[in-house]
Each structure stands twice: as C-alpha cells, then as structure tokens.
C-alpha positions in Angstrom: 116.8 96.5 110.7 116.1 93.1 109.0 112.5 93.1 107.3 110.6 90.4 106.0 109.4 90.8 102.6 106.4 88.6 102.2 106.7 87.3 98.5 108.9 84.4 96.9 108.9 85.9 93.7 112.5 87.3 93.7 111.5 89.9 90.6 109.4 91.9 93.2 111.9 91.2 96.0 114.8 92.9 93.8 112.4 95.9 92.6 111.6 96.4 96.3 115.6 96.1 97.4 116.3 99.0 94.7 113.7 101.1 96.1 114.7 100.7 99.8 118.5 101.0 98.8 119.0 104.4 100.8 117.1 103.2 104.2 119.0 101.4 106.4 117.3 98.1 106.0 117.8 94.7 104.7 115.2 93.3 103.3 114.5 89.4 102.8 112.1 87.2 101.0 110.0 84.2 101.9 112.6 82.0 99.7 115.5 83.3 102.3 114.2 81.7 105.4 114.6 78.0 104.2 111.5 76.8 106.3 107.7 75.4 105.6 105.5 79.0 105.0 101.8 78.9 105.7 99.4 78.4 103.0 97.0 81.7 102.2 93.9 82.3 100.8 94.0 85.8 99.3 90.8 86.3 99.9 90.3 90.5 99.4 88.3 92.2 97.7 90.6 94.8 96.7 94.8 94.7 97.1 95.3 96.4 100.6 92.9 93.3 101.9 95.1 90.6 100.3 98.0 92.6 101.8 96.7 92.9 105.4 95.9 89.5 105.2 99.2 87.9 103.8 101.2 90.2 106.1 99.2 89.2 109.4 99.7 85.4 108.5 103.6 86.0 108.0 103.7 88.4 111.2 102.2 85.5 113.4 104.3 82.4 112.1 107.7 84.7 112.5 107.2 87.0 114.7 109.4 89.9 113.0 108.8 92.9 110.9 107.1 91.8 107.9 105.1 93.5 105.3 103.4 92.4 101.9 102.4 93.9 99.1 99.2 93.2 96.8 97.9 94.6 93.3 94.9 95.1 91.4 95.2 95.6 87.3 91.9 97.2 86.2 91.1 97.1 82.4 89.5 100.5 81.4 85.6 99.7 79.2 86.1 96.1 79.4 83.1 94.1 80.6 83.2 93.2 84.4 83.7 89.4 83.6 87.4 90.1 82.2 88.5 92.4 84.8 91.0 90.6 86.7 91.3 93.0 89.6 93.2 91.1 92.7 92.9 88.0 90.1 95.8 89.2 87.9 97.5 85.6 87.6 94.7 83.5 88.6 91.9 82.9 85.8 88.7 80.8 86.8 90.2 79.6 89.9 93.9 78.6 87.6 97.2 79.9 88.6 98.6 81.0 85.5 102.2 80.5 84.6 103.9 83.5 83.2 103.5 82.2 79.4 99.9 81.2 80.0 99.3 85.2 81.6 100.9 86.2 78.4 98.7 84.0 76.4 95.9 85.3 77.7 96.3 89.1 78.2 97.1 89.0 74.7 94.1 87.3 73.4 92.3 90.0 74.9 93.7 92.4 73.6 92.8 90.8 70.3 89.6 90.4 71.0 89.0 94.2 72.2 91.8 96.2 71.0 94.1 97.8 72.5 93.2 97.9 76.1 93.4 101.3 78.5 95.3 99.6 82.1 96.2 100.5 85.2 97.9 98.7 88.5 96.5 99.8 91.6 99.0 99.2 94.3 98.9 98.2 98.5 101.3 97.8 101.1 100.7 96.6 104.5 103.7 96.6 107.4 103.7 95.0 110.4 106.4 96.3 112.6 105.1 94.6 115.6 101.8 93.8 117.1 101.4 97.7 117.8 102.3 99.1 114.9 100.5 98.6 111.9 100.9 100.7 108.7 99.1 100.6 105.2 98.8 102.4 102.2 96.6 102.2 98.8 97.9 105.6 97.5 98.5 106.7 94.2 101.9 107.1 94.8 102.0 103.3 95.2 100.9 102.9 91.4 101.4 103.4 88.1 100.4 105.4 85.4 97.6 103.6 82.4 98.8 102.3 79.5 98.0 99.7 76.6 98.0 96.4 76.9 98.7 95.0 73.2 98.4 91.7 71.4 101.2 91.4 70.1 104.2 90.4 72.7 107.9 92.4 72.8 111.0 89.9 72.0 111.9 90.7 76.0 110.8 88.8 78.9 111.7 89.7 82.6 110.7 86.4 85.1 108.0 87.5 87.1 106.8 90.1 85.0 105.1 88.6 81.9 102.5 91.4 81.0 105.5 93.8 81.3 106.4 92.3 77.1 102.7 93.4 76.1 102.9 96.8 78.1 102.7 99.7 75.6 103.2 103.7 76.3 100.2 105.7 75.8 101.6 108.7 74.2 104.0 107.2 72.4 103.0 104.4 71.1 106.2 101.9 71.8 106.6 99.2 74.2 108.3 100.5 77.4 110.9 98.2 76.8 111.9 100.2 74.2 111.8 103.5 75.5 114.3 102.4 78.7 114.2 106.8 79.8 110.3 106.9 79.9 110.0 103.2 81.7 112.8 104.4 84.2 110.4 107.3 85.3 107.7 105.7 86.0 109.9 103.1 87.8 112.0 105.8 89.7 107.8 107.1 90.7 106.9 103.6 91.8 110.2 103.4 94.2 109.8 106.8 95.2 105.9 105.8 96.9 107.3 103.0 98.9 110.6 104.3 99.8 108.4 107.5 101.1 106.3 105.1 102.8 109.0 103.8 104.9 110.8 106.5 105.2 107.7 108.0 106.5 107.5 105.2 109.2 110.6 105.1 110.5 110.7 109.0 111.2 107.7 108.7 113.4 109.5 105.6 115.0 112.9 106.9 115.0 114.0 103.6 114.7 116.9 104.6 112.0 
C-alpha cells in the first residue's frame, strides 16, 4: 500500500519510514509528488486538530491514503505567554528557521533556567472517506527533558531543538548518550508503528 505522508520536511518523513520499516507500506512525502500542494492554516488548538485538519486537506486534493502528523511542546512552570504549544516554530505570527528556533529556545532557557519539556504527539489517517483513524496517546510522545542554553556541536536538519535537548537524569545532551536517545526513539516508533499496525489488522488490508 502506497501512503501519503503529509509533511515536506524529509527529517520527519525518514523517522516515520524507519518506524514503518516492518509493515508493508511505502510511504511518500509531499516533496515526492512534484505538483502545486494547497496552502493550510493550522488552525488547532491542540496537535490532533492541526493533524485532522492538514490530513483532510491532503485527503481531498489527492484522493489516496494520507495521514499527517502534528505536535505540541509544552514548557513545564513557564508563564503561558512562552508556551509554544502547536506554535513550536512559529513565534508571533514568524516562521522560524531552524537557527532562529535555536536562538530562541536557548534564550529561554537563559532567561529561566533549565526548562522541564515535553512533546505531545497526534496522528490522523485517512484511509478513505470511511475510514478515519486518530490518536493523541502517550505512546505517540516522548518522555520530559531539559531544554538548555547552551547548544550541542550537532545539528540534525529539521530538528534544531534536538542540539539544546538534555537527559533528565543524566544530565548529558542526548546526542551524547546515542543508547538512551535510541530508547526513547525505538518508544516513539513503536506508538506509530502500533498505530498502523493496529489499523490494518482491523482492515486486513496487509
């Protein structure tokens, strides 16, 4: 089955490849289909509305299996003016590039400390117009950590706050403890290949 991931950035689109390596799927992003895509206001008020609604406006240009994805990043004590919630690149209505969401993270954590975080994760999957799936669960998301001021050498495209991202317990950037970071990845994957695993069972379409 051919399934339309609904992102262009090709970070996520590789993460969500690796998790959905043992279904029998193959799974394309927006930057595959060479065409014009339709402009979307993510609109939500939490992640599974910006998913429902980015995955109904791909589902009725294309007409195939799509889903999209959406998250949250919620800042543990911090006033409710800095918490970024759906809003985790856009700042006062400005799309942030990834060194300017690096900038920026950071200077909060200068300004507060180290800060307690946690991505809350949603998926919505339109198999066709009768089958609708979604999840927010906790499966879907992370574990908290810190978010620090002071940015790790490493930079992954896509993923800017992952340089600033700290282990709880242990104190060290994830990049640098690869066996801890590939848990929590190997978790993540886990939720969504579940998810559609979990679908496709009930469908017996595989």
């Amino acid at each position: 089955m051919r399934i339309l991931y609904g992102t262009g950035n090709q970070a996520k689109l590789s993460s969500m490849r690796r998790a959905l390596k043992n279904l029998e799927v193959e799974i394309v992003g927006l930057k595959d289909l060479n065409c014009d895509l339709p402009k979307i206001e993510e609109t939500g008020k939490n992640p599974l509305e910006n998913a429902r609604i980015k995955a109904y406006s791909y589902y009725k240009v294309f007409q195939t299996p799509v889903f999209s994805c959406d998250s949250g990043l919620y800042l543990k004590g911090l006033p409710e003016e800095y918490q970024p919630g759906v809003h985790v690149r856009r700042i006062k209505d400005i799309e942030l590039s990834d060194n300017e969401m690096l900038a920026y993270y950071s200077n909060l954590a200068a300004k507060f400390g180290n800060i307690s975080a946690r991505y809350q994760n949603a998926i919505c999957f339109i198999l066709d117009k009768d089958h609708v799936y979604e999840s927010m669960d906790d499966s879907l998301s992370g574990e908290e950590f810190f978010l620090v001021e002071k940015p790790h050498k490493r930079r992954e495209p896509g993923f800017p706050l992952d340089s600033i991202s700290v282990h709880k317990v242990t104190g060290q950037y994830y990049y640098d403890i690869e066996a801890i970071d590939a848990a929590d990845e190997q978790a993540l994957d886990s939720g969504f290949y579940k998810f559609f695993r979990n679908i496709f069972r009930e469908e017996k379409r595989l």
